[in-house]
N, C-alpha and C positions, 0 to 999 in steps of 0.2 A: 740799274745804273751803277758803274762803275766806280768805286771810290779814287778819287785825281791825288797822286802823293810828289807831285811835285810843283806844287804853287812856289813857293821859293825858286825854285830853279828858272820856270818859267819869267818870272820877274826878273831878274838877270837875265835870261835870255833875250824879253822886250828892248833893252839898252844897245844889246847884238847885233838882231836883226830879226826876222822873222824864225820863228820855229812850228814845224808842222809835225804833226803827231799822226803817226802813220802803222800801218801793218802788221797786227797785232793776233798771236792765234794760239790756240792750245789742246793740248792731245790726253787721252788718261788710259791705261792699260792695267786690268786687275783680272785676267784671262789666268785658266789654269796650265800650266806642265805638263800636269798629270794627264790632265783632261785631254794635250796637245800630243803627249806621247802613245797614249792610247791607240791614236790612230795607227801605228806599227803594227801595234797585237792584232789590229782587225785585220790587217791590208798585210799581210807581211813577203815582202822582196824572197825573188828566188835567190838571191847574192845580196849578202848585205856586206854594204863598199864603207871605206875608212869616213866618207864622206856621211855617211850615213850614221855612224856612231859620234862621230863630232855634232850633229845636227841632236839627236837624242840629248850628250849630255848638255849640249846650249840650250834647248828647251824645255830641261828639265825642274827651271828654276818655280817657286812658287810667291808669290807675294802676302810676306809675312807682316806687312805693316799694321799696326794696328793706334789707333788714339783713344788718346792723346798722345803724341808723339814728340823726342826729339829729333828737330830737321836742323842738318845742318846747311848754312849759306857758304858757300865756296865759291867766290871770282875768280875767275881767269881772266889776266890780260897779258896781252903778246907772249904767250903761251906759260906763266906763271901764276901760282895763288900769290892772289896779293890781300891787303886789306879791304874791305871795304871805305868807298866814299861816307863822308857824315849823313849826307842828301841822302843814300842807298839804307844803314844803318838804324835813320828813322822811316823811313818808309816801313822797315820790315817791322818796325815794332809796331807801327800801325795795322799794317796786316793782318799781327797777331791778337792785336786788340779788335780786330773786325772778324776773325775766324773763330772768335769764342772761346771761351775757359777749358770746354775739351777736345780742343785742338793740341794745344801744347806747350810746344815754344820754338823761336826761330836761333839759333846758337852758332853765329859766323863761326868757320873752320880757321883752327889759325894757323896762320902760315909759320912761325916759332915751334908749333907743337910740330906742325908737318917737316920740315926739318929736320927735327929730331930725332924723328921715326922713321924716315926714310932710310933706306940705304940707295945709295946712288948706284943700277949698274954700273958692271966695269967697262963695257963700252964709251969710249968719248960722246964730246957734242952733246947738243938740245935735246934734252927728255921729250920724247914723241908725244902725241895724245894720248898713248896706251897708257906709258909712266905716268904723267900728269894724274891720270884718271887714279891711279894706283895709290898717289902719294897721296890725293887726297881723301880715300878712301881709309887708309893708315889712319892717316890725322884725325878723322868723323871717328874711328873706332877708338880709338886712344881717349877721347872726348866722349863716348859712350851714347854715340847718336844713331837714331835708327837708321834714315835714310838723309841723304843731303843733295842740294840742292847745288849741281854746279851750271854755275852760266860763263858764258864766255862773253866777252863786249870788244868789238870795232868799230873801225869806221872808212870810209872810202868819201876822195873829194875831188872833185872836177873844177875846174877856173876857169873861166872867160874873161877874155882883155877888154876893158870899157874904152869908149869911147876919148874919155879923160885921159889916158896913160900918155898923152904927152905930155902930163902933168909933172912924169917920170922926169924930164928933163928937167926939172924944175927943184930948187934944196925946199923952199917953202911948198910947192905943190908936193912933193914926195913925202911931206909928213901930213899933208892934211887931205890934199885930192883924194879922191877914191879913185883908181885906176883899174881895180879888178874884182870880179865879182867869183866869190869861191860856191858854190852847194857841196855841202857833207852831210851825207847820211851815216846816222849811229845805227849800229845793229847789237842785240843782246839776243843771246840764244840759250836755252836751258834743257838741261835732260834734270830728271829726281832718280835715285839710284839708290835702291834700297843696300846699307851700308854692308850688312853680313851675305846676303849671296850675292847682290849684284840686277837683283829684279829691277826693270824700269815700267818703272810708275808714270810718266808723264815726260810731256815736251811744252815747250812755252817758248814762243818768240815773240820783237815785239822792236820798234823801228823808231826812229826819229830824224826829221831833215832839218836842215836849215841854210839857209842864204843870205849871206853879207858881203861886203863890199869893202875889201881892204887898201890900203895907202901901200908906198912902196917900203916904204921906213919900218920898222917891225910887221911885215906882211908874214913870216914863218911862226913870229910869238903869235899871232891872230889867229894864223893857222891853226896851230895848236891846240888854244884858247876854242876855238870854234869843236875841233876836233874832240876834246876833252869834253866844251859842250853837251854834245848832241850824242857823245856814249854813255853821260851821266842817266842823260833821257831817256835813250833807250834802257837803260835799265830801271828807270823808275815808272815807264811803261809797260816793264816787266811783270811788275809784282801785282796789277790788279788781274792778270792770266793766271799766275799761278794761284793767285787767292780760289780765282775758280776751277782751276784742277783739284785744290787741296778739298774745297766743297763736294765736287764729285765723287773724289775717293773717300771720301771721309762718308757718302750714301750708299758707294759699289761696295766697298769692300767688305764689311760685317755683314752681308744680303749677301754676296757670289762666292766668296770664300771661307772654310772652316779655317780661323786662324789660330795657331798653337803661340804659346809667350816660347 
């Protein structure tokens, strides 16, 4: 059974509207390089193409994790590290109280150190995901973390017009009618990235819906509010995936891989 880290959340959400907890899934990868590159020396190309030596040194990476481990936590929203939610914050520490003493510890990435250590290219415009990826990799190693943990959280919402929206014509209906009925689905999505070469360790996604009925009068604060919601969720339906990726690698890796400090 799954440990639930967001009872608070959900109680808030009961006053909202319904919330459904939904879509939940996760991956672990502790394979060798070595083991991957080998396959060349047996099989080897009559021409070996630029194509071909790019693919050697991307799979050349090994996974050097080892626990008790520092991981760092990295959020991305609307394609920035940001801080963590408080709701997010204890979840992990719970986490880490459920993964055991030689597990580690969970050490949010700070977006002040990532800053710092960044340098911004000189091209204009929104750092891609490549950057993104970069700056927070900076930061984890600045903080002296093995592997961190970055997720990403949005959300997507669809409206239907109620029956009631003639309500809309109305000053007292348009603050208390419900006129419209919103669904938003939260999504958090996570890769683990081992901080010095770049090895992925695992994926974890993990989902939340919800459905409410808003008025015409603060129907965008609602929005919001809803929106905010159901990404909190998804991300505290996050952390019982990764508890059990961390379980897995924490069996694979000392058993599959000779690992060097």
């Amino acid at each position: 059974m799954k440990t639930k880290y967001n009872a608070s959340l959900l109680t808030m959400t009961c006053l909202m509207g319904c919330l459904i907890l939904t879509g939940c899934n996760q991956t672990t990868q502790t394979t060798s390089g070595t083991d991957y590159i080998s396959k060349y020396s047996s099989n080897p190309t009559a021409q070996s193409t630029s194509i071909d030596e790019e693919v050697r040194e991307i799979a050349s990476v090994e996974p050097i994790l080892q626990f008790p481990a520092r991981i760092g936590i990295a959020k991305i929203f609307q394609g920035e590290l940001v801080n963590l939610h408080e709701e997010e914050a204890l979840a992990w520490q719970e986490a880490r109280s459920e993964l055991g003493s030689d597990f580690g510890a969970f050490i949010p990435v700070s977006p002040l150190i990532a800053e710092m250590v960044y340098t911004v290219p000189s091209q204009q415009g929104k750092p891609d995901a490549k950057e993104v990826v970069r700056k927070i990799r900076l930061a984890a190693a600045r903080q002296h973390l093995d592997a961190v943990l970055i997720y990403e959280v949005f959300s997507k919402s669809s409206e239907q017009t109620l029956s009631t929206s003639i309500a809309y014509w109305t000053i007292i209906g348009a603050y208390f009618v419900p006129a419209e009925q919103v669904e938003t689905v939260g999504y958090a999505n996570a890769l683990l990235l081992d901080v010095r070469n770049g090895y992925p360790y695992g994926t974890a996604t993990a989902t939340a819906s919800m459905k409410d009925v808003n008025t015409l009068i603060g129907h965008y604060d609602q929005k919001r509010r809803q929106e905010m919601t159901t990404q909190i969720a998804a991300s505290l339906n996050l952390v019982p995936e990764t508890v059990e990726m961390f379980r897995t690698l924490k069996d694979k890796l000392p058993k599959t891989v000779s690992l060097k400090q």
